[in-house]
N, C-alpha and C positions, 0 to 999 in steps of 0.2 A: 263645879269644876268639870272640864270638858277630858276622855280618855287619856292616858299618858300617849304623846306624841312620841315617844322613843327616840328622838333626836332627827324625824323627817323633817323635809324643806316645805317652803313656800315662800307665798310672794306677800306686797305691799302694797296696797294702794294704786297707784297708775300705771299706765304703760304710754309708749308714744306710739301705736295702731292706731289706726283711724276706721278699720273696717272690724266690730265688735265679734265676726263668726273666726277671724283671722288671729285677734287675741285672744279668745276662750279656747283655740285649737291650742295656741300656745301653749298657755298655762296646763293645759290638759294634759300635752304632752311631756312636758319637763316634771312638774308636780301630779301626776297621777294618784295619788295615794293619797292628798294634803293639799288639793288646788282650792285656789282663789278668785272671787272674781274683778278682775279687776276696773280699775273707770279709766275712761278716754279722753281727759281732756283736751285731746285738739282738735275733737269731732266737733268743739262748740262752745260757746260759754257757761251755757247751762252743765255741762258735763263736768265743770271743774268742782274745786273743792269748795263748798257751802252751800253755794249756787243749785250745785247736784241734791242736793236738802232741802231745799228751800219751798219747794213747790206750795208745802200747806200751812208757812206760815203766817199768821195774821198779819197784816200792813202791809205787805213787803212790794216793794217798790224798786226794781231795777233801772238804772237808771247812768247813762254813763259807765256800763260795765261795773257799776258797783252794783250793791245793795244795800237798800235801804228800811227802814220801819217806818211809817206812814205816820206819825205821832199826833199830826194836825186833824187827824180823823179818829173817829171813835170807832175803835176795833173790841171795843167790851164784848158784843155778841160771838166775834170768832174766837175769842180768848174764851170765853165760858165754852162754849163747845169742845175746845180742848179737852177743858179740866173735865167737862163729861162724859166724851169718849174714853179718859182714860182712866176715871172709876168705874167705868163702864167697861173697859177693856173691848172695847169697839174699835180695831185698829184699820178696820175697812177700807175708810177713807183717807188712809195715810199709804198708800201706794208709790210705786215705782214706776215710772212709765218710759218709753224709748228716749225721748227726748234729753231726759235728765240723767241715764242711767241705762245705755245701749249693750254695754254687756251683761247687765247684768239680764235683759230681758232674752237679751240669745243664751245665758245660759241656762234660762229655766227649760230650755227646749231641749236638754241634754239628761240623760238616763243616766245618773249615776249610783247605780246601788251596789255598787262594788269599792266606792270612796267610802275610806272609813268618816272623814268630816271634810264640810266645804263652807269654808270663810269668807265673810263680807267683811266690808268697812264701811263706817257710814261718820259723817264728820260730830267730831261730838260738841257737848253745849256750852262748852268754853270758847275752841275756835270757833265756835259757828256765831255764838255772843259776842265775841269781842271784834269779828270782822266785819257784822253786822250795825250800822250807824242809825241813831233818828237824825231826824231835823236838824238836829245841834250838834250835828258831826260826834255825839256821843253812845260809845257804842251801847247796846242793850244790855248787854250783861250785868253793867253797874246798876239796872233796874231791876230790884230785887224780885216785883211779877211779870216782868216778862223773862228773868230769866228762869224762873221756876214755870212758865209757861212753856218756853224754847225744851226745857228737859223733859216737858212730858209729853209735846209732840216728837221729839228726838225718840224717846223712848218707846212711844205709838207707832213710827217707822222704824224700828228694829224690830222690834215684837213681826212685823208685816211682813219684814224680808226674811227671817227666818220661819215661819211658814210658809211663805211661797216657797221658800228653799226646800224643803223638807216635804210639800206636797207635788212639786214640780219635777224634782229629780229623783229623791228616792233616798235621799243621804242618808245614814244612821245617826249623825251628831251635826247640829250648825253653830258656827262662830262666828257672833256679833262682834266687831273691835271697832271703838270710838276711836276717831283719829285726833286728836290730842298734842299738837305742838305746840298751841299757847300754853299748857301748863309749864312750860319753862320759866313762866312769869309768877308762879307759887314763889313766894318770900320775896319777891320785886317789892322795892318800895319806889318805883318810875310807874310801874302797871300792876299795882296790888289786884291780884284775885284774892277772893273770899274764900277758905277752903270751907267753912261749913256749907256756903252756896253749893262747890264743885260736891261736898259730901251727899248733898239734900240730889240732886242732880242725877249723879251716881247711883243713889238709894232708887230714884225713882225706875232708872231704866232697868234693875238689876230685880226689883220686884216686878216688872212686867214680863221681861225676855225670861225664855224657856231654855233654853241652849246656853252655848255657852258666853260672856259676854267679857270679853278682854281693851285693854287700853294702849292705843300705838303712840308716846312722844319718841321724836325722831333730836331731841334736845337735852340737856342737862334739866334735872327737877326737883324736887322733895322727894324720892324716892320710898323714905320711910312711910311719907303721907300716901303715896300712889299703893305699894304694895299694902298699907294696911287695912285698904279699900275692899282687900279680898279679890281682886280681877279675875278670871278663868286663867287669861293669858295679860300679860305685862312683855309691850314690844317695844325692842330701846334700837337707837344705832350703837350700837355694841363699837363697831369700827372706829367711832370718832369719841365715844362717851362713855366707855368699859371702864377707866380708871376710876373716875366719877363714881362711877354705880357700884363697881364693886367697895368702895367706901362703907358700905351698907349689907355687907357682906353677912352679919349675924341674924339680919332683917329676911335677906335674899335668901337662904338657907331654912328658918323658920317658914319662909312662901312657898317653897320648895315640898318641906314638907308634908304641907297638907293641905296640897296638891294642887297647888299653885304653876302654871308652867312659863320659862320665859322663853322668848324669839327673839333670838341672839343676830342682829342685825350686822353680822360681820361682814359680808361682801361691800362693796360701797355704792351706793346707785349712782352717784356724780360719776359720769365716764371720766373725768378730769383724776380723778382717786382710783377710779379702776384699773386704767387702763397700764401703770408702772406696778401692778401687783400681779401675784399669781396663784392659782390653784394651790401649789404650795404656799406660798407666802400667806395666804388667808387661813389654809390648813392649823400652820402653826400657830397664829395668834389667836386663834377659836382654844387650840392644846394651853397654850397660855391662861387662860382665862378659867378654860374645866381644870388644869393644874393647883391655881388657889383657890378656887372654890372647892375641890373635891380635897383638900388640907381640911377640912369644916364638916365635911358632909361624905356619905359611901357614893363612890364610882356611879352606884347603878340608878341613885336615886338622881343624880343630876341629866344624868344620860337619858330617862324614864322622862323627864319634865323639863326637855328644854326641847326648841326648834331650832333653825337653820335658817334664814334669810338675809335680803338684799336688807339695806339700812332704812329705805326708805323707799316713796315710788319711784317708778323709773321715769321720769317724764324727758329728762331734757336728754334720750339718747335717740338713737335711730332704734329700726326693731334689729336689728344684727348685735349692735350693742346689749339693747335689754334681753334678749335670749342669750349672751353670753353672760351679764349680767346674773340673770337665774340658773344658769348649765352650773355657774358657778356654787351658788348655793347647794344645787342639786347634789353635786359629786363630794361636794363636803359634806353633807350628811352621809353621803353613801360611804364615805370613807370611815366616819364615825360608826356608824349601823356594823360596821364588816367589821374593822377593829377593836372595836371595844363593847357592844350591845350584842354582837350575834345574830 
């Protein structure tokens, strides 16, 4: 489990910068204490969400703006490589490079040793399986070694970017967060996932990574199933999916406990949702939510192990938007931290 976040802010996932020194300033400046790094999707294809992953794995074949797995070829050799790098814990050759991942290499060039933790995302082995096709337009995930290959190269690249993080900047704490919105599809019988897969998966990256290592669905889920996985951090859209979650409210509570933290995704990143709400009006339905939860649980314990953020990334606003967007998050923490934490 990663420090008690004390109810600070941070971010999600994307932004819509296209210049990567222009959104680490950002982020820098709004979330100082709790910054993130974020990915640039509109710098390119590769920068989006999978694609940004994809660099080391076996088959993979882009193609038409998709991805693909190369099925018609024998990838035996790069697939055992996998599996030996990661009993080997050789994470070396799972790197990040500009192409795929532009802020995150400008932010290695930033001295933070005054940030108490600075968080990545990296897409984890469900979305990354299930958007991922062979030959037969069927995705890889439903292949039960290549999805337990996809988990342990997923888990080789987190292991990588939380070292570089940690020798790069100076951090004291890093957080890993799988980005996770196919798990909406847990109890789907249109798109059954396997939850012992998602568990074996899970198990793998959670024995490599050092730090902390949390899961972002921005969707309704098994919740029970997600929080019993143990995450660092468990990050929902609060905004759209709070009724839902708190369902599970004697689950949320035990995770809380021991020490468990959630990223209460109350701001909304759709500007569509944003932009008819306010400072106050988000204020209060955060109040809402710590009001029945803290019926369950002491004040300080939910205050001690929750964050503050946008629901999801910011992709589809201008940067005026996404810095109000985050200002947003920002001053609701600060308002929480002053009122009620000290």
């Amino acid at each position: 489990m990663i420090s008690p976040p004390h109810s600070r802010a941070t971010g999600i996932g994307s932004l819509p910068n296209v210049d990567p020194h222009e959104a680490c300033g950002d982020v820098l400046e709004i979330f100082p204490s709790f910054p993130y790094i974020p990915s640039l999707p509109r710098r390119g294809l590769l920068e989006r969400i999978v694609f940004n992953d994809s660099e080391q794995l076996p088959g993979r074949i882009i193609r038409d703006e998709r991805l693909f797995f190369d099925s018609a070829s024998d990838n035996t050799a790069a697939m055992e490589q996998v599996y030996m790098d990661y009993v080997e814990r050789n994470f070396a050759p799972y790197g990040m490079h500009t192409e795929y991942s532009s802020a995150f290499i400008e932010m290695m060039k930033r001295k933070l040793p005054d940030t108490s933790i600075l968080k990545f995302q990296i897409t984890g082995p469900v979305t990354f399986g299930m958007q991922v096709v062979d030959e037969a337009k069927r995705p890889i995930y439903f292949d039960t070694q290549l999805a337990d290959v996809l988990g342990k190269m997923l888990a080789l690249k987190a292991r990588w970017c939380e070292a570089e993080m940690q020798e790069k900047t100076g951090v004291k704490e890093t957080l890993i967060v799988l980005d996770e919105p196919y798990l909406a599809s847990l109890g789907s019988s249109v798109v059954p996932i396997d939850r012992e897969t998602v568990k074996a998966n899970w198990e793998d990256a959670a024995a490599l990574v050092e730090g902390g290592l949390g899961i972002h669905c921005c969707s309704n889920t098994d919740w029970d199933f997600i929080l019993g996985l143990n995450p660092s951090v468990v990050s929902l859209d609060a905004y759209t999916t709070a009724k839902e979650f708190l369902l599970y409210a004697d689950t949320i509570v035990a995770y809380m406990e021991r020490g468990g933290v959630v990223a209460w995704g109350i701001v909304p990143s759709d500007p569509q949702l944003f932009t008819p709400e306010t400072t106050d009006s988000l204020y209060n339905r955060y109040l809402g939510i710590r009001t029945q939860l803290c019926s369950r649980m002491p004040e300080a314990l939910f205050d001690a192990q929750s964050l503050i953020t946008p629901s999801c990334g910011i992709r589809f606003a201008e940067r005026p938007m996404a810095r109000a967007i985050m200002q947003a998050a920002a001053e609701i923490s600060e308002r929480i931290r002053q009122n009620y934490t000290g």
